[in-house]
C-alpha positions as CSV (number, residue, x, y, z in Angstrom):
1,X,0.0,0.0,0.0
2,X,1.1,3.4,-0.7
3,X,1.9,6.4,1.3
4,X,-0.8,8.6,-0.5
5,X,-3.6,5.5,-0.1
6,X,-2.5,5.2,3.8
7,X,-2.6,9.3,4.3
8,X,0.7,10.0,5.1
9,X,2.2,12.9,6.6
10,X,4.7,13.2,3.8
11,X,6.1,16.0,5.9
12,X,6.5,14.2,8.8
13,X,8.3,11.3,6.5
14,X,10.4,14.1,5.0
15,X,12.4,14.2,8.2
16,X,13.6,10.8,8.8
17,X,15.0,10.2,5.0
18,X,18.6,9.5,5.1
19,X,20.7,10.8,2.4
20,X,23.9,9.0,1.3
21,X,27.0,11.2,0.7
22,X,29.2,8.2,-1.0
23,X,29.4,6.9,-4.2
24,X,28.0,3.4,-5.2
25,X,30.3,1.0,-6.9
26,X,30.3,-2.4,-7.5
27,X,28.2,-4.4,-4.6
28,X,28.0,-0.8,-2.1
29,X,29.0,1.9,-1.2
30,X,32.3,2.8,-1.1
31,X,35.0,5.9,0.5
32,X,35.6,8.5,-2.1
33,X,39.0,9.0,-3.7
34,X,37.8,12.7,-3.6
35,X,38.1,15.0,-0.5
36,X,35.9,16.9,-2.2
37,X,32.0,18.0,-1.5
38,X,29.2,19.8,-2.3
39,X,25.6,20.4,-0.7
40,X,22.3,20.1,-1.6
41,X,19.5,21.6,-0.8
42,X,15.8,21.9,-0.6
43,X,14.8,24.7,-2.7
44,X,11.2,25.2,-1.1
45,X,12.9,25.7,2.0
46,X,16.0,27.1,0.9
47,X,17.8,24.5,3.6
48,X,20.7,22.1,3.3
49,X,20.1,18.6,2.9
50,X,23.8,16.5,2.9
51,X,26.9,16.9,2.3
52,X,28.1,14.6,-1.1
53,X,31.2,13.6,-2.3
54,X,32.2,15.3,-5.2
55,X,33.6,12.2,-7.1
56,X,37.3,12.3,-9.5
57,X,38.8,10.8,-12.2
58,X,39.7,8.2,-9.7
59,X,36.1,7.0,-8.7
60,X,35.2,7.6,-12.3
61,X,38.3,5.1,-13.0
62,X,36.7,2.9,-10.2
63,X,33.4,2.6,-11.0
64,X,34.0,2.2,-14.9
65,X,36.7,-1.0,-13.4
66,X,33.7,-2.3,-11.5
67,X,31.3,-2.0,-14.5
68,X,33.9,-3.8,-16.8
69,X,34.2,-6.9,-14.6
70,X,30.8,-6.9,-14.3
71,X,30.1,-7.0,-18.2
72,X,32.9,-9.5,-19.3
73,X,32.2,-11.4,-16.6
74,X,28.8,-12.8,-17.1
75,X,26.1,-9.9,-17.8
76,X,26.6,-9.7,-21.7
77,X,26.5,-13.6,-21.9
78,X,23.6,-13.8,-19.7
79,X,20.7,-15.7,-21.0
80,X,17.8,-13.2,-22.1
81,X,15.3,-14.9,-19.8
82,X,17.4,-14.5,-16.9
83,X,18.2,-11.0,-17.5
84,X,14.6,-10.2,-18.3
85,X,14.1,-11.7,-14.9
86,X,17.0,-9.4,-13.3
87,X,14.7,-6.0,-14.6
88,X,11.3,-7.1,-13.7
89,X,12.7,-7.9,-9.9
90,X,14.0,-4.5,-10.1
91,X,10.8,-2.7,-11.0
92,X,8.8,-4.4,-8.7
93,X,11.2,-3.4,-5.7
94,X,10.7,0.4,-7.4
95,X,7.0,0.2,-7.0
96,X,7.5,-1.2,-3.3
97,X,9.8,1.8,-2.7
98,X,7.5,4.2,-4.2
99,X,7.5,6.9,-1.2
100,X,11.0,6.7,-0.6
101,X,12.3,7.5,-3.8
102,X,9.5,9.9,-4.6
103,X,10.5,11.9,-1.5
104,X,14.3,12.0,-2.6
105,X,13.6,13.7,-5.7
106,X,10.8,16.0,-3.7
107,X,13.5,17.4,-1.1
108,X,16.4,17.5,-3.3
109,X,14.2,18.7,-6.8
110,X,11.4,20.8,-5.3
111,X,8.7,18.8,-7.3
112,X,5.2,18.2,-5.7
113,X,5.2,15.0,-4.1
114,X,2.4,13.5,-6.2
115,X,3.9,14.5,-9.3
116,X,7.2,12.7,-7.8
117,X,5.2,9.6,-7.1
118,X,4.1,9.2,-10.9
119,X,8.0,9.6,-11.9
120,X,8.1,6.9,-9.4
121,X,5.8,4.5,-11.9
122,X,6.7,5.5,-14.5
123,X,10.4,4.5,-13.7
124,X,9.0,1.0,-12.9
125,X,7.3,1.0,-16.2
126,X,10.4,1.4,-18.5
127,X,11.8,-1.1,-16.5
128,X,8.9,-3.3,-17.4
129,X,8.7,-2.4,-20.9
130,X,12.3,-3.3,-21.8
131,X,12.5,-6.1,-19.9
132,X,10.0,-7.3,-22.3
133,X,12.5,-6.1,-25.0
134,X,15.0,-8.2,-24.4
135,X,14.0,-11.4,-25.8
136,X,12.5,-9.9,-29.4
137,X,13.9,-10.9,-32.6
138,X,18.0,-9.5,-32.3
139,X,19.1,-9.9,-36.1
140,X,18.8,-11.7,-39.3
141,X,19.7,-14.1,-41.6
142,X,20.9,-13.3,-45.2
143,X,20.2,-14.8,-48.4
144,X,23.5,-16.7,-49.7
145,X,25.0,-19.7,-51.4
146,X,23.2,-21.7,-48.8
147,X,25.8,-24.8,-49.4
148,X,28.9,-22.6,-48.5
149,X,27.5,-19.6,-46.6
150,X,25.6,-18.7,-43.5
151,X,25.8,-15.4,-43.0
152,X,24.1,-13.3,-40.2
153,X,24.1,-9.9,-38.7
154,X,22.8,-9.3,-35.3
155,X,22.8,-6.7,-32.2
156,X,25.7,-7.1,-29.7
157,X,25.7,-4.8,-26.9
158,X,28.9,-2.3,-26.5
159,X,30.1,-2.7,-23.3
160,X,30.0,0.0,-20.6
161,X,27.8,3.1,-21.1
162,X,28.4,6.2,-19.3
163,X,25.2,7.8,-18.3
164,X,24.9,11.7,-17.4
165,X,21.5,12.2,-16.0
166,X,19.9,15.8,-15.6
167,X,17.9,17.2,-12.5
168,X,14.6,17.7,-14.1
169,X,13.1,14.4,-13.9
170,X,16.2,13.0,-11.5
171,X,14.9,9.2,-11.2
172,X,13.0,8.7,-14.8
173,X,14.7,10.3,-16.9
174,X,18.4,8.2,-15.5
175,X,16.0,5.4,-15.4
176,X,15.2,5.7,-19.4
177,X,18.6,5.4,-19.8
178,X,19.9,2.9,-17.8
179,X,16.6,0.5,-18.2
180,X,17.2,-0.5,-21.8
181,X,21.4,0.0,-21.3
182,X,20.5,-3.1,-19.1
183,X,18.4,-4.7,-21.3
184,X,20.2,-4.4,-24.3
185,X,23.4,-6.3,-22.2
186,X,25.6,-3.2,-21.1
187,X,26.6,-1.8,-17.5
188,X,26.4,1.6,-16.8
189,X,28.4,4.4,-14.6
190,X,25.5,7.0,-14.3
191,X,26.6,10.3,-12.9
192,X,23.7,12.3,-11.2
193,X,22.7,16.0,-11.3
194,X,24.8,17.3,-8.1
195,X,21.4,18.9,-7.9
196,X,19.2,15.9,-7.2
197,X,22.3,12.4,-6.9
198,X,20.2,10.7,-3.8
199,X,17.5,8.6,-5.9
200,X,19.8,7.4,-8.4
201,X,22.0,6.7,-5.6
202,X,19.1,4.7,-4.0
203,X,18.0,2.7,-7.5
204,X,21.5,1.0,-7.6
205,X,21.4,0.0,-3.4
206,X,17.4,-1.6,-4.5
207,X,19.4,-3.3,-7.6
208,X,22.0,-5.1,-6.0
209,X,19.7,-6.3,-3.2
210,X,17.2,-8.0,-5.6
211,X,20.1,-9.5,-7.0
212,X,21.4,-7.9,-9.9
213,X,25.3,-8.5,-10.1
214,X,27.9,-6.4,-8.6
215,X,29.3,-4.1,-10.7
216,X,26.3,-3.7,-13.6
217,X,24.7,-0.3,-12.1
218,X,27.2,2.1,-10.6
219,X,26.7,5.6,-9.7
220,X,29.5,8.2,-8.9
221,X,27.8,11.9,-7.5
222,X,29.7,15.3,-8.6
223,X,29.7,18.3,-10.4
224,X,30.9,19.1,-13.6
225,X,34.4,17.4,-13.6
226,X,33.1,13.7,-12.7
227,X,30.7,14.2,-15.9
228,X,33.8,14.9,-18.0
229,X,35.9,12.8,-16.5
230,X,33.0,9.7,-17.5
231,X,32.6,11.5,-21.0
232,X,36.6,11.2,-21.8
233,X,37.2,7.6,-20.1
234,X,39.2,5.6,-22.5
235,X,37.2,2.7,-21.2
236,X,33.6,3.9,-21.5
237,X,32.3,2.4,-24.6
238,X,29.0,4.8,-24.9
239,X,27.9,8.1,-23.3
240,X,24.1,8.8,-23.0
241,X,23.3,12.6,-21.8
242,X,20.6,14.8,-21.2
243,X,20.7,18.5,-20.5
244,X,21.8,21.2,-22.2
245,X,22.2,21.6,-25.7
246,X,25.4,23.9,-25.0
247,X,26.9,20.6,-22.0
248,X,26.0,18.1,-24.8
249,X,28.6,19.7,-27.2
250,X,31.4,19.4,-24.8
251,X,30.4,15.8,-24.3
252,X,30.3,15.2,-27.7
253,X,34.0,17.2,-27.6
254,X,35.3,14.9,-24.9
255,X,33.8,11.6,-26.0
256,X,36.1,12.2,-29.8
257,X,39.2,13.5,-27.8
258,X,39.1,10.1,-26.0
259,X,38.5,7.0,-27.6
260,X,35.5,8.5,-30.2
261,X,32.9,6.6,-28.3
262,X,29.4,7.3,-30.0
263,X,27.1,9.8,-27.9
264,X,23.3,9.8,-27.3
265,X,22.2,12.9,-26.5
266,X,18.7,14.5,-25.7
267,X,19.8,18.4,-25.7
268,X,17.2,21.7,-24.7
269,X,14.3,22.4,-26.3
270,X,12.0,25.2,-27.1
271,X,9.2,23.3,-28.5
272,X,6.3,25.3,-30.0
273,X,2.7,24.9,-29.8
274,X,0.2,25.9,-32.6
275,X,-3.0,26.6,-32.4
276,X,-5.6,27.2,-35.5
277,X,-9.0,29.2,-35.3
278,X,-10.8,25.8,-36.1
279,X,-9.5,24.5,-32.8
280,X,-11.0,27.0,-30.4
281,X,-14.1,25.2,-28.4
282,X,-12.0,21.7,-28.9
283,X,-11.9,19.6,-25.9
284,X,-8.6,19.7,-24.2
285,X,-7.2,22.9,-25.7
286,X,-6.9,25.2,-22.3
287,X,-6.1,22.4,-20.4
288,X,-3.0,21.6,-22.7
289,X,-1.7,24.5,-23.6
290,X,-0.9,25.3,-19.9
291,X,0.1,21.7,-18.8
292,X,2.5,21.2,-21.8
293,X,4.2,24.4,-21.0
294,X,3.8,24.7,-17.2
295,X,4.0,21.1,-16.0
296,X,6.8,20.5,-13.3
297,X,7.0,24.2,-13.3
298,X,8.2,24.5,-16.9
299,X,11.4,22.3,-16.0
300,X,10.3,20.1,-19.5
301,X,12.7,19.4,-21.9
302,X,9.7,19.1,-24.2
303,X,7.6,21.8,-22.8
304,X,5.4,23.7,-25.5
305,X,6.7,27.2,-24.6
306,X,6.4,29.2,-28.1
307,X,2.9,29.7,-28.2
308,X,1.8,30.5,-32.0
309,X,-1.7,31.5,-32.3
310,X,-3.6,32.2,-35.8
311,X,-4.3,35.8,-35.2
312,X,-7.9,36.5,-34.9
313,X,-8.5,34.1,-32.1
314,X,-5.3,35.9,-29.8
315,X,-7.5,37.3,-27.5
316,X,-9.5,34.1,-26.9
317,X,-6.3,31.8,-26.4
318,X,-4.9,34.1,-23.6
319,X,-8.0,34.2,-21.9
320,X,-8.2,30.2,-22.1
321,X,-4.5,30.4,-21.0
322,X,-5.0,32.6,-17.5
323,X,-8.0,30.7,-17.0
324,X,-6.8,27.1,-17.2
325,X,-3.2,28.1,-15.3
326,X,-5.2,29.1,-11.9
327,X,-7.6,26.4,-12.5
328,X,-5.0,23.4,-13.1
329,X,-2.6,24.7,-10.9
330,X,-2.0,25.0,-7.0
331,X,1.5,26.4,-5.9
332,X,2.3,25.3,-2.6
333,X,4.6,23.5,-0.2
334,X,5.9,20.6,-2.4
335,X,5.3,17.9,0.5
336,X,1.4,18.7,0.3
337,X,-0.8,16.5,-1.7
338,X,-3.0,19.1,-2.7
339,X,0.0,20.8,-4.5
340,X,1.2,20.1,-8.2
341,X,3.2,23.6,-8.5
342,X,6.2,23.6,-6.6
343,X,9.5,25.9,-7.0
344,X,12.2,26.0,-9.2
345,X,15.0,23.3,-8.5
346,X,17.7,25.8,-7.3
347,X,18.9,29.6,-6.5
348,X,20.9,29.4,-9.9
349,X,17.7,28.2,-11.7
350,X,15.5,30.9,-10.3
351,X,18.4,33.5,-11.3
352,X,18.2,32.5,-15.0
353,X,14.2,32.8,-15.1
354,X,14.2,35.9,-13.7
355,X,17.3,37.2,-16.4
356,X,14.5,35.9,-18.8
357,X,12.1,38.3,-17.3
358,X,14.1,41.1,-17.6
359,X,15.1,40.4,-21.0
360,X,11.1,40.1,-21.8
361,X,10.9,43.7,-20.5
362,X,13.6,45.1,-22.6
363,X,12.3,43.6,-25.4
364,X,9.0,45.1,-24.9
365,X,7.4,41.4,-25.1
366,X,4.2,42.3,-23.1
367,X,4.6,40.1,-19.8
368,X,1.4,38.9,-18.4
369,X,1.7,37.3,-15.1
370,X,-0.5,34.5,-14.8
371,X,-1.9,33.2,-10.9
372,X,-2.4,29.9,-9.6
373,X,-4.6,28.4,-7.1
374,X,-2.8,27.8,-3.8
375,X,-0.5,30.2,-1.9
376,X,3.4,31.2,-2.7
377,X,5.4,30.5,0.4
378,X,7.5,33.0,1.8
379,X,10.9,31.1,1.7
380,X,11.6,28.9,-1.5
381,X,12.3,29.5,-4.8
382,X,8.9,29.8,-6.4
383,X,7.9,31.7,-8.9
384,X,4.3,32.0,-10.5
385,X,4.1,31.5,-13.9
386,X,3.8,34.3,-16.8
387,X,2.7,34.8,-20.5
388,X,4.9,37.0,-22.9
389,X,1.8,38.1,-25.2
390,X,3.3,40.5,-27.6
391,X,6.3,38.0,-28.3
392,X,7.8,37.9,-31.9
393,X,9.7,35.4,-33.1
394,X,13.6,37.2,-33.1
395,X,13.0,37.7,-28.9
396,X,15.2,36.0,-26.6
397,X,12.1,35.0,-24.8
398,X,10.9,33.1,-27.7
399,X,13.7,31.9,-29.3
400,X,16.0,30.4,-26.2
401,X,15.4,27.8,-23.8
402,X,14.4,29.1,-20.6
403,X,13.5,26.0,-18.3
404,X,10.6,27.5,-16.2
405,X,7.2,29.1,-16.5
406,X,7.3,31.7,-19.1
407,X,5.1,31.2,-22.1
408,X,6.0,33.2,-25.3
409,X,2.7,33.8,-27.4
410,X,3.5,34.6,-31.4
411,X,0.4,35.1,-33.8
412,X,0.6,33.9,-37.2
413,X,-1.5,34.5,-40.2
414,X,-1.3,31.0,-42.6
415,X,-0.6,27.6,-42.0
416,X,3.2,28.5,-44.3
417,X,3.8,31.0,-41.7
418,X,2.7,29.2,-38.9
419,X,4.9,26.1,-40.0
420,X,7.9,28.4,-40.9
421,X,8.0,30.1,-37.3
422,X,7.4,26.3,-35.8
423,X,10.6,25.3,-38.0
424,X,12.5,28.0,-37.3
425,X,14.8,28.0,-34.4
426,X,17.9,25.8,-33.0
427,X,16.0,23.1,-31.8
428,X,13.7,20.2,-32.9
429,X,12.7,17.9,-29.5
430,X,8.6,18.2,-30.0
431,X,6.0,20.2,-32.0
432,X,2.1,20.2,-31.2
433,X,-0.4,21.6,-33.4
434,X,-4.2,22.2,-32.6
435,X,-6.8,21.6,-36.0
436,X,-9.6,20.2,-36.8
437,X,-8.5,19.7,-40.7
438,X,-7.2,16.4,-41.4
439,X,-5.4,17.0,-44.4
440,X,-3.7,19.9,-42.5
441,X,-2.6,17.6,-39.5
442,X,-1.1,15.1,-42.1
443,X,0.6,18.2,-43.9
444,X,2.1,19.3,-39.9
445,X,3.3,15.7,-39.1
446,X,5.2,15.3,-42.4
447,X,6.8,18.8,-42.5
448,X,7.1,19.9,-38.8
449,X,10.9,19.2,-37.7
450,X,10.7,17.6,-34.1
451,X,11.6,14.5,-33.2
452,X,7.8,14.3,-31.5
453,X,4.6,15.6,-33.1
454,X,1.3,15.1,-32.1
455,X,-1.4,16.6,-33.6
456,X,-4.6,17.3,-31.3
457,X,-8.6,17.9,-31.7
458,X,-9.0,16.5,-28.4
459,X,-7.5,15.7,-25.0
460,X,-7.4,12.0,-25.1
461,X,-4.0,10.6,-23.7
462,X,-1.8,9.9,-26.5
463,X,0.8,6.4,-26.5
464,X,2.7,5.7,-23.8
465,X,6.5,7.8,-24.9
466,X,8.2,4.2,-23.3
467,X,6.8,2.6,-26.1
468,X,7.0,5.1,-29.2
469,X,11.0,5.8,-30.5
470,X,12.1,9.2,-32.0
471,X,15.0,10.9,-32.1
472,X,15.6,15.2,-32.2
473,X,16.0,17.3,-34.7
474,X,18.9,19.8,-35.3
475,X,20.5,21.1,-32.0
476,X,18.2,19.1,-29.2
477,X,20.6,16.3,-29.8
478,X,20.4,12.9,-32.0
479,X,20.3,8.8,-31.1
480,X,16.7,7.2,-30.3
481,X,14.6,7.3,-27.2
482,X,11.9,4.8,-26.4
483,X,10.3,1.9,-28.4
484,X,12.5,-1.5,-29.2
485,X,14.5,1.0,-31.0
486,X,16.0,2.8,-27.8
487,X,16.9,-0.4,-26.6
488,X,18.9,-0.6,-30.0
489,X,20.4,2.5,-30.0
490,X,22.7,0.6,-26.8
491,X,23.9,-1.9,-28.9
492,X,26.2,-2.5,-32.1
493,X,25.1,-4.2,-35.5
494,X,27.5,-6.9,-36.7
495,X,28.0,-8.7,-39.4
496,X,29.3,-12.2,-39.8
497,X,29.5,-15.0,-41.9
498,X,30.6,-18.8,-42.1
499,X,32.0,-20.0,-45.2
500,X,33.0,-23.5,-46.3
501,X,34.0,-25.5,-49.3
């Protein structure tokens, strides 16, 4: 049973969570190499949590040791069934750990404890789904001179994957990584946001106690330097990053100074969302306008922040958008159930919002602050989210990634120039487009460049993202996410061939 079907005091909870300060390599935890530290901290309070190590090269030379042994000596070879096995033990001890975990990324993240909860099962679910992965079809066999030649190709995994996990989403989004690493035969280092290292810390302890080798999940905490340090490793065999598109250029730099290891990144995002006249009075349009830009208080790689509106129907939209923000959303103290609004995830964060407020008011973009339901705390980095509604498309504010809850609105006249402002920017992670016109929503999913579209004239749920693989468009990064073909994207195609006679 759950905490949230038992009632619990999630605050009371709060203060008897230990937080581990070491790394995790091979079987436990082990004594740092590094002197070194750093402190996190609760950003709705604004008070210290622990003290972490702030691993070096030599855990990083550790941990990638440990993850060696433990892929030479037996993970790759294991059978399919057995590893399949491995992951489904592993997400059911997630689900029994729900509250736990859920709290981690609450204290350390700032994000509302039921929205941490889903994250939670979520996690469990990519286990799930790629543990059911691992036993599809791996390969084929070719047409030859069937008396002399059998010749094959067929997936092998690489070996160890270095995993650089962002703060966002601290648990899932490591979790979508490491999941079909695991199932696809690799081990993994996986260095944590120095924001948010305690649940990722936590996953690999739940591994290794339901029996998943030594040595196949390992996770080393630390700033910037133990990322880099992964990212050059002459030993790492992949490196899988989300965050920044400007920190996924220096991993791609480091990764070809090394060894030339491929990279899989998923880099920013500033996805747009457009909206025709023949979608006003859908079902679902307030509702998902605000949620796709405001969710987790904007902190969305994929959140629908350029907001481009066929002009006669301007006035309409923001009034849907102020409505639906105070009406979805309560701001409050994170650790309250009631609460789905919580603050930004650190001082530094909150400092880069607000430089994208100022910048909105020398640009003379119209900000237009927007309430929720609930109460803003007096201590915490909250902020309440806002709509830029005289944006154009050279601003700042509607052309860079901001990571919080400022909306940039941007009317357009024609479908052309509403697909040419969609299309025109650095990035390419997701595109949404509201119509009733069915040839004009199969015209928007050919030409719109994101690696996920959806086209809407309703608010049913669309397909689960575990299960449906794309890949980013221009600067938001490149390699596959989800589907069979995530779990691909982990391992090499060989070819081979046996001849005789």
């Amino acid at each position: 049973m759950t905490g949230q079907e038992q009632g619990t005091n999630w605050s009371e909870r709060a203060g008897s969570v230990a937080f581990e300060r070491r790394p995790f390599i091979g079987d436990g935890f082990r004594v740092p190499r590094s002197r070194r530290s750093f402190r996190t901290e609760n950003p709705a309070t604004e008070r210290p949590l622990a003290s972490i190590a702030d691993c070096n090269g030599d855990d990083v030379d550790d941990a990638v040791a440990a993850a060696r042994r433990a892929f030479t000596g037996g993970w790759r070879a294991m059978d399919p069934e057995r590893r399949q096995r491995h992951l489904l033990a592993l997400a059911d001890a997630v689900s029994l750990d729900r509250d736990t975990l859920a709290l981690l990324d609450c204290l350390e993240m700032g994000m509302p404890i039921s929205e941490a909860l889903a994250a939670v099962d979520e996690t469990a679910q990519f286990l799930r789904f790629y543990a059911a992965c691992i036993d599809q079809p791996r390969g084929a066999v070719l047409t030859a001179d069937e008396r002399h030649v059998l010749a094959m190709n067929w997936y092998e995994p690489r070996g160890v994957i270095g995993i650089i996990a962002p703060w966002n989403y601290p648990l899932l989004v490591a979790a979508s990584a490491i999941a079909p690493a695991l199932a696809a035969g690799n081990t993994v280092v996986v260095k944590p946001s120095e924001v948010t290292p305690s649940s990722v810390l936590r996953l690999a302890v739940i591994a290794v106690s339901r029996g998943i080798p030594p040595g196949v999940i390992n996770v080393v905490p630390g700033r910037g330097g133990t990322g880099a340090a992964l990212a050059r490793h002459g030993d790492v065999d992949q490196i899988q990053f989300t965050g920044s598109s400007a920190t996924a250029r220096r991993i791609m730099v480091h990764a070809g100074e090394s060894n030339g290891k491929p990279v899989l990144l998923e880099g920013g995002g500033k996805s747009p969302q457009i909206i025709f006249a023949d979608a006003l009075g859908l079902d679902g349009l307030g509702a998902s306008i605000v949620a796709s830009a405001f969710a987790n208080s904007g902190q969305i790689c994929v959140a629908r922040t350029r907001l481009l509106v066929e002009r006669g129907i301007v006035e309409d939209v923001v009034r849907l958008v102020a409505a639906y923000t105070k009406r979805l959303f309560t701001m409050g103290s994170p650790l309250d159930e009631a609460v789905n609004f919580g603050p930004l995830a650190s001082r530094a964060q909150r400092s880069r919002v607000q430089a994208f407020l100022d910048a909105g008011a020398l640009e003379q973009a119209g900000f237009m602050p927007l309430g929720t339901g609930g109460t803003q705390p007096e201590t915490g980095y909250f902020m309440q989210p806002g709509l830029f509604g005289h944006a154009s498309a050279e601003m700042r504010v509607a052309r860079e990634e901001i990571f919080g809850p400022l909306l940039a609105l941007i009317p357009f006249d024609t479908e052309e120039e509403a697909l040419r402002l969609a299309n025109d920017g650095a990035y390419g992670l997701a595109a949404t487009a509201w119509t009733s016109d069915l040839g004009r929503a199969r015209r928007l999913m050919r030409d719109l460049d994101a690696g996920r579209v959806e086209i809407r004239s309703g608010n049913a749920p669309g397909a689960p993202l575990t299960h449906l693989a794309a890949e980013p468009f221009r600067g938001s990064g490149h390699g596959v996410l989800g589907g069979i073909e995530g779990m691909r994207a982990y391992q090499r195609l060989k070819a081979a061939q046996i001849i005789t006679g």
